[in-house]
PLY file of the C-alpha trace (Angstrom):
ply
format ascii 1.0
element vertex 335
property float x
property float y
property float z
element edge 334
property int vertex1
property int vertex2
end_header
-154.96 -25.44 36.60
-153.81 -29.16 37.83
-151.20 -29.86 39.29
-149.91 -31.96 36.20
-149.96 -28.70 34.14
-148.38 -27.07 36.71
-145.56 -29.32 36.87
-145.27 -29.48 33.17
-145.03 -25.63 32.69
-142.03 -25.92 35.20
-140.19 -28.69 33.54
-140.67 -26.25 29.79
-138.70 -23.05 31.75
-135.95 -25.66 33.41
-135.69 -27.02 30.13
-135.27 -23.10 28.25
-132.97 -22.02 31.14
-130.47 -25.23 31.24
-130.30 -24.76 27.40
-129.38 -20.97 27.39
-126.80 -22.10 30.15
-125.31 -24.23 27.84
-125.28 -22.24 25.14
-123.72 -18.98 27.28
-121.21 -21.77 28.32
-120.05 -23.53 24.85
-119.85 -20.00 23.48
-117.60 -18.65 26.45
-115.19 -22.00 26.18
-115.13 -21.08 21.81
-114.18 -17.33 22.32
-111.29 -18.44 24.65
-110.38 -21.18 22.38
-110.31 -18.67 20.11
-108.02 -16.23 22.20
-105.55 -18.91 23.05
-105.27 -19.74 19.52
-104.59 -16.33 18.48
-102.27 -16.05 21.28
-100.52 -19.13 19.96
-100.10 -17.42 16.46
-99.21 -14.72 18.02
-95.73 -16.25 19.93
-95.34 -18.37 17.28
-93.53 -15.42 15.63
-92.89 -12.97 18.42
-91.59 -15.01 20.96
-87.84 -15.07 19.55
-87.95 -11.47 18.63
-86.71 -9.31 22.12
-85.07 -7.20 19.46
-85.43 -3.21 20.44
-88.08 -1.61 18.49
-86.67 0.67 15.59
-88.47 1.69 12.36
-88.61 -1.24 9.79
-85.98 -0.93 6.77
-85.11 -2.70 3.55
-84.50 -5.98 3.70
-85.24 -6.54 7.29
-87.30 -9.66 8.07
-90.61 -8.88 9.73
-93.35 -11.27 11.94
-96.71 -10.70 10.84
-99.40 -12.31 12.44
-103.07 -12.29 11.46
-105.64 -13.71 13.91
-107.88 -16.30 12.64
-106.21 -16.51 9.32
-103.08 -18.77 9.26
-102.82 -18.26 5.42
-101.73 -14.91 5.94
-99.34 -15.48 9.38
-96.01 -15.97 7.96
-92.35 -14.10 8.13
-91.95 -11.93 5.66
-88.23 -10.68 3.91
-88.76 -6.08 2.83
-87.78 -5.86 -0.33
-84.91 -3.52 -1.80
-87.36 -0.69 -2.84
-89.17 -1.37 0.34
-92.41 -3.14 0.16
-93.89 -6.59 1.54
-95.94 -8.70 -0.23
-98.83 -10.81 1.45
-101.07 -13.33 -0.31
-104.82 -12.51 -1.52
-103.28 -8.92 -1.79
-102.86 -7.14 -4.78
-101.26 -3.88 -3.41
-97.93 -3.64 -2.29
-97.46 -2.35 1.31
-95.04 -0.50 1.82
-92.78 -0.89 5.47
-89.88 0.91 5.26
-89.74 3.79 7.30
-92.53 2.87 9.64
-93.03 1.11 13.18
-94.20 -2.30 13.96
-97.52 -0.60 15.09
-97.79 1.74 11.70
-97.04 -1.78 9.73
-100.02 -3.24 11.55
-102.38 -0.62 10.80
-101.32 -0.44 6.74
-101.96 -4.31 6.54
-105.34 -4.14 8.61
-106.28 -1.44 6.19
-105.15 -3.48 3.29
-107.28 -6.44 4.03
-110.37 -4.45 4.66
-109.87 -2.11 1.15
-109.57 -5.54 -0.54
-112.47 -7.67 1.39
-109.91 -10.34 2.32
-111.23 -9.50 6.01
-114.04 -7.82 7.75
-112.20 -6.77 11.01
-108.57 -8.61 11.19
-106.89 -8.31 14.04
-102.58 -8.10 13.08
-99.71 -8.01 14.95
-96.18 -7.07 14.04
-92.63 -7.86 15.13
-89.48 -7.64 13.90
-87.54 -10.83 13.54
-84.38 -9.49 11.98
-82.77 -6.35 11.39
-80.64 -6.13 8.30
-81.04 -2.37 7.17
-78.07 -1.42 10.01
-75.39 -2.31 9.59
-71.90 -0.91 10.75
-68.72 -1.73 9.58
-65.47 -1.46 11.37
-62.08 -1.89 10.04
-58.61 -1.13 9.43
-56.30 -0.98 12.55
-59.10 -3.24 14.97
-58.07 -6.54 16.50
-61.51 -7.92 14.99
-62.74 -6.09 11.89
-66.30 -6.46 12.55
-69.80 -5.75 10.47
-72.95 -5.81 12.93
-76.64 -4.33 12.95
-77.21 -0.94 15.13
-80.37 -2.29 17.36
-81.04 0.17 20.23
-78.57 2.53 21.02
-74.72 2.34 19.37
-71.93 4.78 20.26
-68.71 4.99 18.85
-67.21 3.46 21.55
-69.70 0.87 20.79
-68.46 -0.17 17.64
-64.61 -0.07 18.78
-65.62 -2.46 21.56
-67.59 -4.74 18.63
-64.13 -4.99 17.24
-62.50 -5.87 20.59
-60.43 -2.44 20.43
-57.70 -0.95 18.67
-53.99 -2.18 17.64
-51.17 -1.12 19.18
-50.27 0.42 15.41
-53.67 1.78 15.30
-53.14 5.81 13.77
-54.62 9.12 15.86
-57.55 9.49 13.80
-60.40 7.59 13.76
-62.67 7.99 10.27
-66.57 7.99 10.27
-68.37 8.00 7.32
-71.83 8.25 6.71
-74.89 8.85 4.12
-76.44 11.76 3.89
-79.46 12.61 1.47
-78.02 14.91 -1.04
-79.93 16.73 -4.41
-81.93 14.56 -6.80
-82.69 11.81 -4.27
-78.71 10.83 -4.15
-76.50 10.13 -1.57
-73.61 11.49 -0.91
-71.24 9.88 1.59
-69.63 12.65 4.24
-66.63 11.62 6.70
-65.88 12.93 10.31
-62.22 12.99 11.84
-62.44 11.84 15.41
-58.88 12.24 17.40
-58.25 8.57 19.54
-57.19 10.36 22.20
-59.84 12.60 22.65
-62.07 10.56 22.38
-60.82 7.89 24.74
-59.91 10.31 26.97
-63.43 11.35 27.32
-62.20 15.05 26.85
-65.67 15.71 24.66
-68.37 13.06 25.09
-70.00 14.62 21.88
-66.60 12.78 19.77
-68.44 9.43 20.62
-71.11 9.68 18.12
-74.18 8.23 18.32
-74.59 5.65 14.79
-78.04 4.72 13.34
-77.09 2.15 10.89
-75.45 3.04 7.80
-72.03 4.13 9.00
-68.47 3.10 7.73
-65.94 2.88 10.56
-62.26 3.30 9.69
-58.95 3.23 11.71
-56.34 3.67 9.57
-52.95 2.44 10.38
-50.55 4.87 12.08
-47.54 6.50 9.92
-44.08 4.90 9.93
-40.67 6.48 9.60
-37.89 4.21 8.89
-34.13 4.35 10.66
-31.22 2.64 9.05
-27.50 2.69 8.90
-25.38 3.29 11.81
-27.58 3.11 14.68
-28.20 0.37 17.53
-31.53 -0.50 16.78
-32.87 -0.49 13.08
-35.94 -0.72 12.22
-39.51 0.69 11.21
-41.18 2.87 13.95
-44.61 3.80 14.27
-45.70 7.75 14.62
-49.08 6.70 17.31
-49.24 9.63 19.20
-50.90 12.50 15.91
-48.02 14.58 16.42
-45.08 14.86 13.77
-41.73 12.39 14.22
-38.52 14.03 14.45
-34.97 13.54 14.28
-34.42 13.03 17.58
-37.28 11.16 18.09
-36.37 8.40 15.29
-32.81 8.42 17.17
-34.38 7.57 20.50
-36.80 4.73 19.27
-33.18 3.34 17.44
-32.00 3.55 20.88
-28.99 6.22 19.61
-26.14 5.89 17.42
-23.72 3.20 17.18
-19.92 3.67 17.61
-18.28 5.81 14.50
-21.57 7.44 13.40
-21.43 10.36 10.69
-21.78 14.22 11.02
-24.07 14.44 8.87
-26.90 12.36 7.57
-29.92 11.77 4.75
-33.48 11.95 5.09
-35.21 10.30 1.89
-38.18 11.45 1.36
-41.57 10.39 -1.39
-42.07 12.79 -3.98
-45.60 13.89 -4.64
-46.88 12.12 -7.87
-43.68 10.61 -9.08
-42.80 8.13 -6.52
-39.11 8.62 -6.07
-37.36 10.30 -3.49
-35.48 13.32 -2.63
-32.38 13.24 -0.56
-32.59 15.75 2.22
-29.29 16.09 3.79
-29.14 17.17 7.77
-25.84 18.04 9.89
-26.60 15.24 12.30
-23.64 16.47 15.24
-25.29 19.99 15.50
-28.56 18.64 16.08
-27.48 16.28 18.57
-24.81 19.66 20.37
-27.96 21.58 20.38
-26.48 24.27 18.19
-28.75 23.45 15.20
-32.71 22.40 15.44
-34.54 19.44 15.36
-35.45 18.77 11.90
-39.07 17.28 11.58
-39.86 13.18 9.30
-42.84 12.68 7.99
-44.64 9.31 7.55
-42.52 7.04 4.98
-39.68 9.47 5.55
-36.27 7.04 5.55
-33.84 8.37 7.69
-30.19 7.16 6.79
-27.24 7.03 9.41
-23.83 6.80 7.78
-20.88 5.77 9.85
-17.43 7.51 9.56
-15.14 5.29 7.45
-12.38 7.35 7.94
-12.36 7.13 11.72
-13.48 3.22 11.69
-10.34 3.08 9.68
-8.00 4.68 11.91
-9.57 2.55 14.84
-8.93 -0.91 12.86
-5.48 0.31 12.52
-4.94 0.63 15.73
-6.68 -1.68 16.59
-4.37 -4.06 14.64
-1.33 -2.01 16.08
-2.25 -3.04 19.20
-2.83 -6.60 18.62
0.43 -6.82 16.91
2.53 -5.01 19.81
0.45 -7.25 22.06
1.69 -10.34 20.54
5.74 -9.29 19.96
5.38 -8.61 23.49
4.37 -12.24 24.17
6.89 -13.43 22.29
9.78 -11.54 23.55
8.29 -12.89 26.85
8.35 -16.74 25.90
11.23 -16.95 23.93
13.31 -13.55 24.86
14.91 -15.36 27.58
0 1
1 2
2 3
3 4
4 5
5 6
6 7
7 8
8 9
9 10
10 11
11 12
12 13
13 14
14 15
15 16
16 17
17 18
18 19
19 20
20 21
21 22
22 23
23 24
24 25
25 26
26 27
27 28
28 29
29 30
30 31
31 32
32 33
33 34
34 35
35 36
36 37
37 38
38 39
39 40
40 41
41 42
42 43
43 44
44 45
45 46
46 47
47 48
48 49
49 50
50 51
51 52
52 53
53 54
54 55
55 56
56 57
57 58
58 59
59 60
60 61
61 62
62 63
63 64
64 65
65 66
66 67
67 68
68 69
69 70
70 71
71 72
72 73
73 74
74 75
75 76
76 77
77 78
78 79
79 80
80 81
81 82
82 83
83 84
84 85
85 86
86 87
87 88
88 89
89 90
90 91
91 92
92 93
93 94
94 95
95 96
96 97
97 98
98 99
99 100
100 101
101 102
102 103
103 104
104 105
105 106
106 107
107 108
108 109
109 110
110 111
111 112
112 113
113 114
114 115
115 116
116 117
117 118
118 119
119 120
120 121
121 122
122 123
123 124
124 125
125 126
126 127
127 128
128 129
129 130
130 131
131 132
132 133
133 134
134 135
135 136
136 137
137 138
138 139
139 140
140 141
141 142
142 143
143 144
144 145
145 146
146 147
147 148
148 149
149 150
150 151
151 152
152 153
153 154
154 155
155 156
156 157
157 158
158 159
159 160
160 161
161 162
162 163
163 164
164 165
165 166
166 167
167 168
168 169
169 170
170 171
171 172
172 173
173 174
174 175
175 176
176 177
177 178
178 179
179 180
180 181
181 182
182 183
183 184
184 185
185 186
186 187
187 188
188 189
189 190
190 191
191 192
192 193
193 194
194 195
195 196
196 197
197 198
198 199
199 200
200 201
201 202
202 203
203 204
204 205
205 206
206 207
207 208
208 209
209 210
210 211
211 212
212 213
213 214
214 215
215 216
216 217
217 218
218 219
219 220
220 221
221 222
222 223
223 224
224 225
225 226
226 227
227 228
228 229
229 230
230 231
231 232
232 233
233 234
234 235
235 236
236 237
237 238
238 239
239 240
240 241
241 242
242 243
243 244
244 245
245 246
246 247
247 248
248 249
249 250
250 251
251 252
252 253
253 254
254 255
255 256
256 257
257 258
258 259
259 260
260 261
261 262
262 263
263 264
264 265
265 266
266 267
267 268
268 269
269 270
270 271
271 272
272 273
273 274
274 275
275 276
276 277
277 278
278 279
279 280
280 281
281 282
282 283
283 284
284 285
285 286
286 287
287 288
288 289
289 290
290 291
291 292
292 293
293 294
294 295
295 296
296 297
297 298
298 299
299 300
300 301
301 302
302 303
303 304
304 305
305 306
306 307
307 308
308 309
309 310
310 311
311 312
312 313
313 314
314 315
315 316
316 317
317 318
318 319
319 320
320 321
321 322
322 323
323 324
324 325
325 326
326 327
327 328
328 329
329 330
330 331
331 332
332 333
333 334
């Protein structure tokens, strides 16, 4: 063989092997293209989701993205019963109830069942949760409604609502849905006791809530002191245990001067709406020699004074002011 063949046989394998270089390189550079662009996709929808990862409800707003296939990358709103919707699909897919991850694997096996794809790659996130939310009301400083993402307490909530009222009652309501007969609902409440339960005296009081729960703090009772005392006015009952007698005397700050023997509790009816007059011998409960009688919430308590001894004390007051001023006069002009 020459040495012209020779050198043309050489230049034939340089050729071959620069050419397979290239095309090991220009494939390389595509599939990382390729990944960057997915990756892209990818953030495009995830990167403002850092929300906790919880199973996927109705009408919570999901991410979904689909590699390679922008027509199908989109946000996407569960519907009511449930279900998502994607285009070139004919089935419904249904997402409530499931992970992120099980989401992924019901689309990818959606796509494939309908050719749409040969091997997609999906990714799911959840954008927004909607399908837990918790109410708080009644005696809060903020009434407040606000999704349960991660873990909410009971305490939780109340701090979600910036705490309680000063007027805020001894009970604190819960109410949630439970699955009942026939597929229906039906809606149990829990007592909690405040005090208990800010008093940490048992940490199983501040309930763990999943979403779903109504939050209630009603107002606390009021009993109502009028007539002859220093101080009248409406006073709430905050502390869950029953008002008394006493007590609505010492929130009036006492009696006034020429107070009653005896006085009135009025008192709501059941089912009619007027009220019964309760009569009480005031003195004895205040000598100790009869007991404290208990008030319940709307329960008007009624002070009378004693006419007959303001009476006597105008008289003499009058008797004095009188004597007072013949005894200035004798003075001035007596002389």
């Amino acid at each position: 063989m020459s040495h012209a063949d020779i050198l043309e046989a050489l230049m034939k394998h340089l050729t071959i092997l620069l050419l397979a270089i290239a095309v090991s390189s220009s494939a390389s550079a595509q599939q990382q293209m390729t990944t960057n662009r997915a990756g892209m996709g990818a953030t495009a929808l995830s990167e403002g989701s850092n929300l906790p990862i919880e199973k996927i409800g109705r009408d919570d707003l999901v991410g979904i993205t689909v590699y390679d296939a922008p027509e199908l990358t989109r946000t996407v709103r569960v519907t009511s019963e449930g279900d998502i919707r994607l285009p070139m699909l004919r089935q419904h897919i249904r997402a409530a109830g499931l992970f992120p991850v099980e989401l992924e694997s019901a689309i990818t096996a959606a796509l494939i069942d309908e050719n749409v794809l040969v091997n997609p790659i999906v990714t799911v996130s959840v954008v927004e949760y909607r399908s837990r939310p918790i109410s708080v009301s009644g005696a809060v400083k903020h009434p407040i409604t606000f999704q349960a993402t991660g873990t909410v307490t009971l305490l939780d909530a109340i701090s979600q609502a910036e705490g309680l009222t000063d007027n805020a009652g001894s009970e604190i309501l819960v109410t949630r849905l439970q699955a009942g007969t026939n597929d229906n609902s039906v809606a149990l409440t829990e007592r909690i006791s405040v005090r208990r339960l800010i008093g940490g005296e048992d940490p199983t009081l501040n309930l763990n809530l999943e979403g779903g729960e109504q939050i209630r703090v009603p107002e606390a009772g009021r009993v109502f002191v009028v007539g002859n005392v220093k101080k009248p006015g409406a006073f709430y009952i905050t502390d869950g245990s029953e008002s008394s007698v006493m007590k609505a005397l010492a929130l009036s700050e006492g009696l006034d001067t020429f107070s009653a023997h005896k006085a009135y509790i009025y008192r709501l009816e059941a089912g009619t709406g007027g009220r019964n007059e309760i009569r009480i011998e005031l003195k004895k409960i205040l000598d100790r020699k009869s007991p404290d009688v208990p008030l319940l919430a709307s329960d008007i308590l009624y002070v009378p004074s004693a006419s007959g001894l303001q009476a006597s004390m105008k008289v003499l007051q009058t008797s004095i002011g009188v004597g007072t001023g013949l005894a200035s006069a004798f003075m001035i002009y007596g002389r």
